[in-house]
N, C-alpha and C positions, 0 to 999 in steps of 0.2 A: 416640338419635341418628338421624336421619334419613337415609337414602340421598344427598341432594344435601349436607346436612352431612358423610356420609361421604366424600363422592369430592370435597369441597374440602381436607378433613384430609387426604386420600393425597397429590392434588396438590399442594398447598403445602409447601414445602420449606424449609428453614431458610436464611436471607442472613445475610451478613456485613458489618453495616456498625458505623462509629465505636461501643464500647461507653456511650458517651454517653449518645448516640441513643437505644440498647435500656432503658438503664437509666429511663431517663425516661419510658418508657412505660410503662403499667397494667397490672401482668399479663403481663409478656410472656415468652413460651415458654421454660423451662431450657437448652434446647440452641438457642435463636438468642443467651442470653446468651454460652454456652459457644462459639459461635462468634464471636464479636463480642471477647471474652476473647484467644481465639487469633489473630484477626487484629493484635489490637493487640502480639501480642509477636512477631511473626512472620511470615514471607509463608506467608500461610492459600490452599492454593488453593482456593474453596469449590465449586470442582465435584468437585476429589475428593473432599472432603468426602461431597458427597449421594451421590455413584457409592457408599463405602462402606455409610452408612447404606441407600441401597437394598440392596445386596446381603448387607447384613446380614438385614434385612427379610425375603428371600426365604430365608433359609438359614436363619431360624427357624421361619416359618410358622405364624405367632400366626392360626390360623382364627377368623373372626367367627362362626362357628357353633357354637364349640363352649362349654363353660360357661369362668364367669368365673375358675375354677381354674385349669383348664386351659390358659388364655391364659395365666397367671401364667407356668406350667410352662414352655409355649414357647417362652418368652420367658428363661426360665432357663437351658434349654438354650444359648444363645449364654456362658454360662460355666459346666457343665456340660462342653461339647464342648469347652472350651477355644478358642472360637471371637474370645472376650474374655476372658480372662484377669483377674482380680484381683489389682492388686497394691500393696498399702497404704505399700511404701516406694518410695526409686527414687526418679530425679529429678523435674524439672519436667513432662517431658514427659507422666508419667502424668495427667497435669490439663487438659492440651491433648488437646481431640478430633478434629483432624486426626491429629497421632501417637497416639493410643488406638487409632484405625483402620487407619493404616495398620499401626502395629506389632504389634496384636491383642491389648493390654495395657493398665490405664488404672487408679486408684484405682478404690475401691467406688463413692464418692461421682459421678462420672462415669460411670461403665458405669449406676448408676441413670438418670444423665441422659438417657444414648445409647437405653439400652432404653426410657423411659418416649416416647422420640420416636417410635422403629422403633413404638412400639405405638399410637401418636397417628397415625399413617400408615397402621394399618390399623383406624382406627376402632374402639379401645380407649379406655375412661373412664378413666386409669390417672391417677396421682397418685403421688408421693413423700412418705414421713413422715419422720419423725426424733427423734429423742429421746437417748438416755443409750447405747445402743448402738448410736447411729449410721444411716446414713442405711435408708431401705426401699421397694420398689415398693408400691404398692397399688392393688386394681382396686376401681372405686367403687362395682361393682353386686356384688362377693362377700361375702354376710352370713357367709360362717366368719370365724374372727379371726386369718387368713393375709396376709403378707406375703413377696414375695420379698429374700432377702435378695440384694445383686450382689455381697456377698465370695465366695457360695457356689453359685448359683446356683439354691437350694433354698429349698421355701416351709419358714415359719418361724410356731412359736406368735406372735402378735402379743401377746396376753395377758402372756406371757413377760418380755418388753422394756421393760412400765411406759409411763409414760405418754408417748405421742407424738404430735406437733402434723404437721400440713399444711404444706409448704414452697411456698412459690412460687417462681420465677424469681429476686425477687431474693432472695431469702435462699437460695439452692441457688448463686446466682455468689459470695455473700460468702463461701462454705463454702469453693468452688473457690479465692478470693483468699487467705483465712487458711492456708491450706496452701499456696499457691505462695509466698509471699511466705518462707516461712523455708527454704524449697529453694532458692530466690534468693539468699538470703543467705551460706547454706552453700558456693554456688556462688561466691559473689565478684562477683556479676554485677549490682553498683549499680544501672544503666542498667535492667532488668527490675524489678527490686525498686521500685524507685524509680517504672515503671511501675505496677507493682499497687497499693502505698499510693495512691497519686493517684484508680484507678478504685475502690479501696474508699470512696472520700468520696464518688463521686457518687452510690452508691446509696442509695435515698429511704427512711433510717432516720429513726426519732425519735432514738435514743441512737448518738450519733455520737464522742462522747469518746474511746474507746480507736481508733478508725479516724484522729481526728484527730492521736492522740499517734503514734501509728505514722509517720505520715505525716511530724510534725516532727521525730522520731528518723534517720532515712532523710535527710532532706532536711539535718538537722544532717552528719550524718557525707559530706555534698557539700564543707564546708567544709574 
């Protein structure tokens, strides 16, 4: 990465606009989904937003100088210190990254997201995997076979976990969706629920069938 490459990733900061929008774009970043997510169920303020994520940033201090493990670590630290907290059950809100920040708690699958940003901000190749035990950081220039994990905040055999693919954007917001949608439910809360089926169909799958039945299931019990 290049220096002026680097100091446009610091600068640019995640928006919140219609998750529509984001989804219909090519690639676009896990945590402007996740923010575009939360605007839509919610009054998102997205400056606190970045106010968090920067000051997460700074209280981890993923140095660009030091090796690609090492970042990993840094970066773990923010659940580690309990800075972020992991927490796999719990309402909706753990899925929402305005309240993951402010309330310093959030799923695994999320604090991946949060961290994989904080580290895109200071000029980190990081990536998310996933597989059979679930989601994982990865940095792209470390040949050990380490990942962090953000239930724990500790790097982890990758070997270990079996086989796991590369997540983008939208397959990391469909993750966020399938798990808010039945915390919705258990809540009682049609109106959200009802929201999230809707934005599970607009993301740009080939296999759209079960996103589709979900959607008529929700929209049946309107009746």
């Amino acid at each position: 990465m290049s220096s002026s490459d680097r100091d446009t990733a610091v600068r640019r900061p995640v928006t919140a606009v219609p998750f529509r929008l984001h989804a219909s774009v090519t690639c676009p970043s896990p945590a402007e989904l996740a923010m575009s997510l939360a605007w839509e169920l919610g009054e998102l303020d997205g400056d606190r937003v970045e106010r968090g994520l920067t000051a997460l940033g700074t209280a981890i201090h993923a140095e660009l100088e030091t090796s690609a493990e090492a970042q990993l670590r840094a970066l773990g630290e923010a659940v580690t210190n309990a800075v972020l907290a992991a927490r796999l059950n719990g309402g909706p809100h753990e899925l929402l990254i305005d309240k993951a920040l402010e309330r310093g708690h959030a799923h695994p699958v999320l604090i991946a997201i949060i961290l994989q940003e904080v580290g895109r901000r200071a000029g980190l190749p990081l990536g998310i995997v996933a597989g059979a035990h679930g989601h994982f950081l990865a940095h792209q220039r470390l040949t050990a076979p380490l990942v962090l994990d953000p239930a724990t905040g500790h790097l982890t055999d990758a070997d270990a976990l079996g086989t796991m693919h590369w997540q983008c954007g939208h397959q990391l917001a469909a993750s966020l969706l399938d798990l808010l949608q039945p915390r919705y439910e258990r809540a009682g809360d049609l109106t959200r629920e009802l929201q999230i089926v809707r934005m599970r169909v607009t993301l740009p799958f080939d296999d759209m069938d079960e996103a589709e039945r979900r959607l008529n299931r929700v929209t049946a019990r309107l009746n």
